[in-house]
C-alpha positions as CSV (number, residue, x, y, z in Angstrom):
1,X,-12.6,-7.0,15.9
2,X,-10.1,-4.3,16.4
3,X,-12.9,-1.9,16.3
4,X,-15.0,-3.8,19.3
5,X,-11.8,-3.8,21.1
6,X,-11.7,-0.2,20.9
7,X,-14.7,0.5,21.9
8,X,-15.0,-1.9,25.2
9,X,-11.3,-0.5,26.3
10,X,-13.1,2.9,26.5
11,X,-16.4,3.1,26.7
12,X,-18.2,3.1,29.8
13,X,-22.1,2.7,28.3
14,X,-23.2,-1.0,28.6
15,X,-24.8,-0.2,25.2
16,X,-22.2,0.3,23.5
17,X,-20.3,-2.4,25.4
18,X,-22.8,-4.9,24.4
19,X,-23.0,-4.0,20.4
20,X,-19.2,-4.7,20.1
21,X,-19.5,-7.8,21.6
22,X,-22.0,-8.5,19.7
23,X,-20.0,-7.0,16.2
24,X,-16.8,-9.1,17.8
25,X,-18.3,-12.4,18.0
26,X,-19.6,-11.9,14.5
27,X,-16.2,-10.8,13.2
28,X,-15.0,-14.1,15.0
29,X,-17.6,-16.5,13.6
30,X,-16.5,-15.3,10.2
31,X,-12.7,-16.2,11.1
32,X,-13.9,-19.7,12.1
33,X,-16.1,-19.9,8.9
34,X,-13.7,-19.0,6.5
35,X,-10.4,-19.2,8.4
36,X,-7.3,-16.8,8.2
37,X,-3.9,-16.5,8.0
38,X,-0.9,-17.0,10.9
39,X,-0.2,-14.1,10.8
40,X,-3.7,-12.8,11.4
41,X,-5.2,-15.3,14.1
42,X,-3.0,-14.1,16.9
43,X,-3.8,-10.2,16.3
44,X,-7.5,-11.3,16.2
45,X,-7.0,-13.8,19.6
46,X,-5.3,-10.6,21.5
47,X,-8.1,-8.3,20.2
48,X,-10.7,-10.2,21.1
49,X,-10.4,-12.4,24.0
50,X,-8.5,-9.4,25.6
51,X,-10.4,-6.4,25.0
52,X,-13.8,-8.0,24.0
53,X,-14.9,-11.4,25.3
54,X,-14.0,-11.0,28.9
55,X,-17.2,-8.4,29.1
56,X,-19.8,-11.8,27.8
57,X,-17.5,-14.9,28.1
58,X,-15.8,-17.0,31.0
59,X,-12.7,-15.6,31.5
60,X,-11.5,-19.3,31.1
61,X,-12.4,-19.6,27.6
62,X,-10.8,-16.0,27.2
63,X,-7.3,-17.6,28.7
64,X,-7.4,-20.4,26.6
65,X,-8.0,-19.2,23.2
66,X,-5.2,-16.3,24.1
67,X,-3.0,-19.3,24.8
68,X,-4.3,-20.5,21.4
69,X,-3.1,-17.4,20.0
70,X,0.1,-17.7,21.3
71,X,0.9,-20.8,20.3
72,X,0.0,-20.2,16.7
73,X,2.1,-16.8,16.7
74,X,5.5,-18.5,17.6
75,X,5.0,-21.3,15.6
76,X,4.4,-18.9,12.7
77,X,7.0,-16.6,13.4
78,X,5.0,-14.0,14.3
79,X,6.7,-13.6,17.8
80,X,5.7,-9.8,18.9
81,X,1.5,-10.8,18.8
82,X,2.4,-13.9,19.8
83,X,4.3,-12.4,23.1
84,X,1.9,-9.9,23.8
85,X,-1.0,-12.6,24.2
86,X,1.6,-13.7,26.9
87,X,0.5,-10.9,28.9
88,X,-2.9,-11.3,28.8
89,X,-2.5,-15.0,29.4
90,X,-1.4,-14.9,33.1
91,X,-3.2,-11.3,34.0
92,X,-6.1,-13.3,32.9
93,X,-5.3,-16.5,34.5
94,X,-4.8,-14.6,38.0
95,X,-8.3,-12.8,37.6
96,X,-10.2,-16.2,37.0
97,X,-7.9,-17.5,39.9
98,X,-6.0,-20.5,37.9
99,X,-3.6,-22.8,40.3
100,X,-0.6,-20.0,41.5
101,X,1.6,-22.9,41.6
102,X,1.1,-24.4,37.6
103,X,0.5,-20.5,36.8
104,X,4.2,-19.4,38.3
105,X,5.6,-22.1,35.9
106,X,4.3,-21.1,33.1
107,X,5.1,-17.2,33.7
108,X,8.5,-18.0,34.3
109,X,8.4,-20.2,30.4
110,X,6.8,-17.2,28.6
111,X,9.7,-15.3,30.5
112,X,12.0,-17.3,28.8
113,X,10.6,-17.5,25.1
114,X,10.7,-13.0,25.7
115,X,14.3,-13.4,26.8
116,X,15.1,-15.8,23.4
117,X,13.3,-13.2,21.0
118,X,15.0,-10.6,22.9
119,X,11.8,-8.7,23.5
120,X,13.0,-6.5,26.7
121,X,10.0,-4.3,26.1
122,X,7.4,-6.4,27.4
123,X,9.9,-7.8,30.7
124,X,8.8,-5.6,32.9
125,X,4.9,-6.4,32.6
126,X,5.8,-9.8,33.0
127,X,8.0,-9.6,36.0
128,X,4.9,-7.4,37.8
129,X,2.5,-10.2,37.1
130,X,5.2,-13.2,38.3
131,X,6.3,-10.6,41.4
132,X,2.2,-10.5,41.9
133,X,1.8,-14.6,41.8
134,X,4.6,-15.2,44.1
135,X,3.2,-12.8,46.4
136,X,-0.1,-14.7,46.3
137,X,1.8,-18.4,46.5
138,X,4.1,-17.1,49.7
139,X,5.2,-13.6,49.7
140,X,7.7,-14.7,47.4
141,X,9.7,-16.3,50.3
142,X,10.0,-19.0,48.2
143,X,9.5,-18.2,44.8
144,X,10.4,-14.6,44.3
145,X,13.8,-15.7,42.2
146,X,13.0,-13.5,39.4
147,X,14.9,-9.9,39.0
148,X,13.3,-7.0,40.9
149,X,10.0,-5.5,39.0
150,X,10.3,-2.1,40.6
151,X,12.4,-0.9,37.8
152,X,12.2,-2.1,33.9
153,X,15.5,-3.5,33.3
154,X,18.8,-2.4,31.8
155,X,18.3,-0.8,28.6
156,X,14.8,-0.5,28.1
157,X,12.9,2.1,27.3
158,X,10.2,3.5,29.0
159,X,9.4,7.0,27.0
160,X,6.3,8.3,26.0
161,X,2.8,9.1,27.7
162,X,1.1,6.0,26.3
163,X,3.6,3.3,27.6
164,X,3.9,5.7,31.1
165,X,0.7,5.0,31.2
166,X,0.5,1.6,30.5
167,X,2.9,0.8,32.8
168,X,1.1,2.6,36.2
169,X,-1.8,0.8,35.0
170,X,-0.4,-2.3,35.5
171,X,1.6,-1.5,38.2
172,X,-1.8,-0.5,40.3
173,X,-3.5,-3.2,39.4
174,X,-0.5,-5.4,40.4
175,X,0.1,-3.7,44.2
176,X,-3.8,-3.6,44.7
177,X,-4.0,-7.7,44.5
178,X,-0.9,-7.7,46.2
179,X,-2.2,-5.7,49.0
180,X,-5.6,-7.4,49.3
181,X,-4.1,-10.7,49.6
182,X,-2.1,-9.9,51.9
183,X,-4.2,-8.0,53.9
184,X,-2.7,-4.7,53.9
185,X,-5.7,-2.8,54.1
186,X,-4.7,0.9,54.0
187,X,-2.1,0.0,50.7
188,X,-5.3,-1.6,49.0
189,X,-7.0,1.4,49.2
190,X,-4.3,3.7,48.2
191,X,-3.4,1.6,45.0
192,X,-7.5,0.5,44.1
193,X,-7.8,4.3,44.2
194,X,-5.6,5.1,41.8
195,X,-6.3,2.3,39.3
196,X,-9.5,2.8,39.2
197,X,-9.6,6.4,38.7
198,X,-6.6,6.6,36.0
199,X,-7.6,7.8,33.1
200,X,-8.3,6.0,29.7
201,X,-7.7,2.6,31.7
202,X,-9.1,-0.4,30.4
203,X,-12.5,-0.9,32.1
204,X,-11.9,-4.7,32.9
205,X,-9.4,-3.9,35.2
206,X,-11.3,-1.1,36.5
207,X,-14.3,-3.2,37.6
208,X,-12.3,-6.2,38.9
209,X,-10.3,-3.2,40.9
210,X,-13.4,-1.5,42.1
211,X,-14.7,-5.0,43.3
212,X,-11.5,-6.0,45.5
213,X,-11.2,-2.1,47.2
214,X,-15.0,-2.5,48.1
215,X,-14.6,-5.7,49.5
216,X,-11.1,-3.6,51.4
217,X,-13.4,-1.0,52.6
218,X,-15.4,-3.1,54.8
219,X,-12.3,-4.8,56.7
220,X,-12.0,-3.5,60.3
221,X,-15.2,-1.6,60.3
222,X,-17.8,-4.4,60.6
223,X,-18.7,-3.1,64.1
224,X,-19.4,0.3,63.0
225,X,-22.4,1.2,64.6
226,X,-23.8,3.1,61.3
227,X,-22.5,6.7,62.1
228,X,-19.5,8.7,61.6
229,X,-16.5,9.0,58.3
230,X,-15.8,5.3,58.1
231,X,-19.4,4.6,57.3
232,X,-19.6,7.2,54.8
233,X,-16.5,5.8,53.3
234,X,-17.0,2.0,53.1
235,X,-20.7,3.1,52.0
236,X,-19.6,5.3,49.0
237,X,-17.0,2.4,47.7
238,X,-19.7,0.0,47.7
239,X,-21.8,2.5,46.1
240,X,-19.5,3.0,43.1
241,X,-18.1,-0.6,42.7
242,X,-22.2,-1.9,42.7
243,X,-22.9,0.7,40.3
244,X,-20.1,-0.2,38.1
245,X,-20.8,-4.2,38.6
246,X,-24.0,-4.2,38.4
247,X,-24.6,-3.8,34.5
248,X,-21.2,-6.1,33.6
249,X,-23.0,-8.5,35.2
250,X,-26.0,-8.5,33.6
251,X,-23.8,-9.0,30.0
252,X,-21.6,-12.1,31.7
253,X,-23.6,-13.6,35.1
254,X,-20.2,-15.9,34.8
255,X,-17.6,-13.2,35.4
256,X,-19.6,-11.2,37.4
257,X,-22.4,-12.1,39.3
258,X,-20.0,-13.8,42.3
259,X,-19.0,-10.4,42.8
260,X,-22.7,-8.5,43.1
261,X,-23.6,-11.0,45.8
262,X,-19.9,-10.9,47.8
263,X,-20.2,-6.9,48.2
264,X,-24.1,-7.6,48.9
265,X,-23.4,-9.7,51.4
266,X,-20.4,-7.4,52.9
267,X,-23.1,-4.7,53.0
268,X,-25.4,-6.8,54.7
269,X,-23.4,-8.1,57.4
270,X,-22.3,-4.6,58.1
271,X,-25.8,-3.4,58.7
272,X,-26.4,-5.6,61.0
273,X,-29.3,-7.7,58.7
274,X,-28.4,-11.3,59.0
275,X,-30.8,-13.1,57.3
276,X,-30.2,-11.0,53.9
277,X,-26.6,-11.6,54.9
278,X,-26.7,-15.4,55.2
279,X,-28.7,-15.5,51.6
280,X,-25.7,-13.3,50.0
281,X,-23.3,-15.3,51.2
282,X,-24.4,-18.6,50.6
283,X,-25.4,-17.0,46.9
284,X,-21.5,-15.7,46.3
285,X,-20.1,-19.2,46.8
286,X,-22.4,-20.9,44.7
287,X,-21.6,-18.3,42.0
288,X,-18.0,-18.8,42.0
289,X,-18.1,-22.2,42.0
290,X,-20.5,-22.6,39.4
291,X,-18.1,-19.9,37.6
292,X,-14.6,-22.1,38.9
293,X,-13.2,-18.8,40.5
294,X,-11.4,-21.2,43.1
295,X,-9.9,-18.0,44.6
296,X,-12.8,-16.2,45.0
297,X,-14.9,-18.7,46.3
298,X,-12.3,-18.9,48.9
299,X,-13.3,-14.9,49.8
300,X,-16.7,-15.7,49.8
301,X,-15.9,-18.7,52.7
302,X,-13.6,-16.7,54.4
303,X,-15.8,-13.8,54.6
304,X,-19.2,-15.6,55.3
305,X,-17.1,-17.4,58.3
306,X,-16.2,-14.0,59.9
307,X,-19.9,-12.8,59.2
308,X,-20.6,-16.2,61.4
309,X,-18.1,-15.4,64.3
310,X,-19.2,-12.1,64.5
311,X,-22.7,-13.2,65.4
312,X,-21.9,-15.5,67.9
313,X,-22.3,-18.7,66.1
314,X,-18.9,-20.4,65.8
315,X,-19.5,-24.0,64.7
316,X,-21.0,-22.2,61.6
317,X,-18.0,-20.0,61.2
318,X,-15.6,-23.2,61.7
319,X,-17.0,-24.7,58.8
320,X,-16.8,-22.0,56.5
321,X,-13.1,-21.3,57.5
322,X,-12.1,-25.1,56.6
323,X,-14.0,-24.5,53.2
324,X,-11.9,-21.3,52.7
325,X,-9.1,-23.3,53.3
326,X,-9.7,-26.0,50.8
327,X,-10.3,-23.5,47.9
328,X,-7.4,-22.1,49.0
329,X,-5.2,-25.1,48.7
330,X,-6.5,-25.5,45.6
331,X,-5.5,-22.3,44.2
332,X,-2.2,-22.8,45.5
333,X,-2.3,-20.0,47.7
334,X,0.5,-21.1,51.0
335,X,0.2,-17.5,52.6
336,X,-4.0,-17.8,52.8
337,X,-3.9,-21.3,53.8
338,X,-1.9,-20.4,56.5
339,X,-3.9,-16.4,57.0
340,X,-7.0,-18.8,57.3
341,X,-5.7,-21.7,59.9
342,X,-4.8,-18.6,62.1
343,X,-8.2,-17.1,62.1
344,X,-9.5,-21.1,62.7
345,X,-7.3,-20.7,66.0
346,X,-8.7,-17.8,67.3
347,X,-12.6,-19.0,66.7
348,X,-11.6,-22.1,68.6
349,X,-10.0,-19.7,71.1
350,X,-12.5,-17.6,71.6
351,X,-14.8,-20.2,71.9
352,X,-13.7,-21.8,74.5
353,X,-12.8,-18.6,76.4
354,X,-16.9,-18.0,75.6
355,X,-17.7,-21.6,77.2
356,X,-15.8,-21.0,80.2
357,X,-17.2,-17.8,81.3
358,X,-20.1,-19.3,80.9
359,X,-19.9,-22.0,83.3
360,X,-17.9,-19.9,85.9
């Protein structure tokens, strides 16, 4: 197992990627067959639905047997595994889009179980991913009560290249979601850049990343009439996330194929073809709710809504917006419900603006 998780941390060949899945899930049938040890079964969990599973299975299954793993690491005293499954728990959660609200609760419980074992080490991984679901729930107007995550705190260490490294790779990963959320457009970009080109990251992150700044790259450009720098740009980040996206999907449809239609779509609708961009659209939110990624159906809403607007047909648009809006609830997300009853406003607005200059 620790060998498959090797290999799909590094390697970028969807060869290779596929054989060690294909070695891990043997290793892990063998583990079920014949059963292991407490101290053992945690190790394997982290390896494998970490580094391994997430590249051919849900990323739901991949959250619960981590949360498997932890469970049998603290009750077998084997509290370091145990606590680094912790961290995989909730960055995985937030990828598959799990409720913010139940998600928060259980961050801030896996918080305290690091504070009882006194494992300070792992903190400040754990206060980026709570700062990052707060910022999702409300901007952390309301639930940002947990210690500052810009700095590790008192007393820990942070030397050596490998945990330096660690930590911007999280960090990145962290202020990208933050930023797309949100909506700040030009911080996306800035932090998707940089984690996705840091070296020797792990590639998961690197293609959820890629996905989330292509999306970026198409806000405030729709109307681009083809030509010119800001073509070229949102152009070469679809280019480079579809490329990367493209293969993962083919090893797990589940995880990936929502994402392949989104960008498709976002590509379509910026090139003016309609029809192909009605067929993405509609294709993106049937793949992310066959795959329960709540949040990302959501996107897929929002976006095809605004694809609507923009060509004029806003009774169409309306109804995608209030379906946004639901998934959105559902995730738990305050600050989206809200970003999405705005954007219902101004349809209605300009609607009726629309109607009334048409009868004067």
């Amino acid at each position: 197992v620790q060998y498959a998780a090797v290999i799909c941390h590094q390697s970028k060949e969807v060869k290779y990627i596929r054989e060690a899945c294909r070695i891990g899930k043997a290793a892990m049938a063998l583990l079920k067959r014949f059963g292991s040890s407490v101290d053992i079964e945690p190790k394997v969990c982290l390896f494998y639905y970490s580094f391994v599973a997430h590249h051919t299975e849900p990323l739901q299954l991949c959250t619960e047997n981590l949360r498997k793993g932890f469970e049998v690491g603290i009750s077998g005293g084997v509290s370091t595994i145990a606590l680094y499954n912790s961290l995989f728990i909730i960055k995985t959660a937030i990828f598959s889009g799990e409720n913010l609200q139940a998600l928060l609760m259980e961050v801030d419980y896996h918080l305290e179980v690091m504070n009882r074992f006194h494992h300070t080490l792992l903190l400040p991984y754990l206060l980026g991913y709570r700062e990052t679901i707060s910022t999702l729930i409300d901007k952390g107007h309301s639930t940002g009560s947990q210690s500052n995550t810009a700095d590790p705190p008192e007393g820990v260490s942070t030397s050596g290249a490998v945990e330096a490294h660690r930590r911007k790779e999280v960090m990145f990963m962290n202020r990208t979601l933050q930023s797309f959320w949100c909506g700040y457009s030009q911080r996306c970009h800035h932090y998707g850049k940089k984690a996705v080109e840091l070296q020797s990251g792990g590639q998961n992150n690197k293609l959820i990343m890629s996905f989330y700044s292509a999306v970026n790259s198409f806000r405030g450009v729709k109307n681009n009439n083809g030509n010119g720098s800001q073509f070229s740009k949102v152009k070469d980040a679809f280019k480079a996330a579809i490329t990367a996206l493209k293969p993962a999907a083919e090893l797990s449809p589940w995880n990936f194929q929502n994402k392949v239609y989104l960008l498709e779509a976002e590509m379509f609708s910026f090139e003016g073809r309609d029809a192909e961009a009605r067929s993405s659209y509609a294709a993106a939110i049937t793949s992310s709710c066959s795959s329960r990624f709540v949040h990302e159906q959501g996107l897929a809403c929002e976006l095809a809504g605004l694809h609507y607007f923009k060509i004029g047909e806003a009774e169409a648009a309306l109804e995608f917006l209030q379906q946004a809006k639901e998934c959105y609830q559902r995730w738990g997300s305050q600050m989206k419900v809200e970003s999405i009853t705005q954007q219902m406003g101004k349809v209605v607005s300009a609607s009726i603006t629309q109607q009334s200059n048409y009868f004067t």
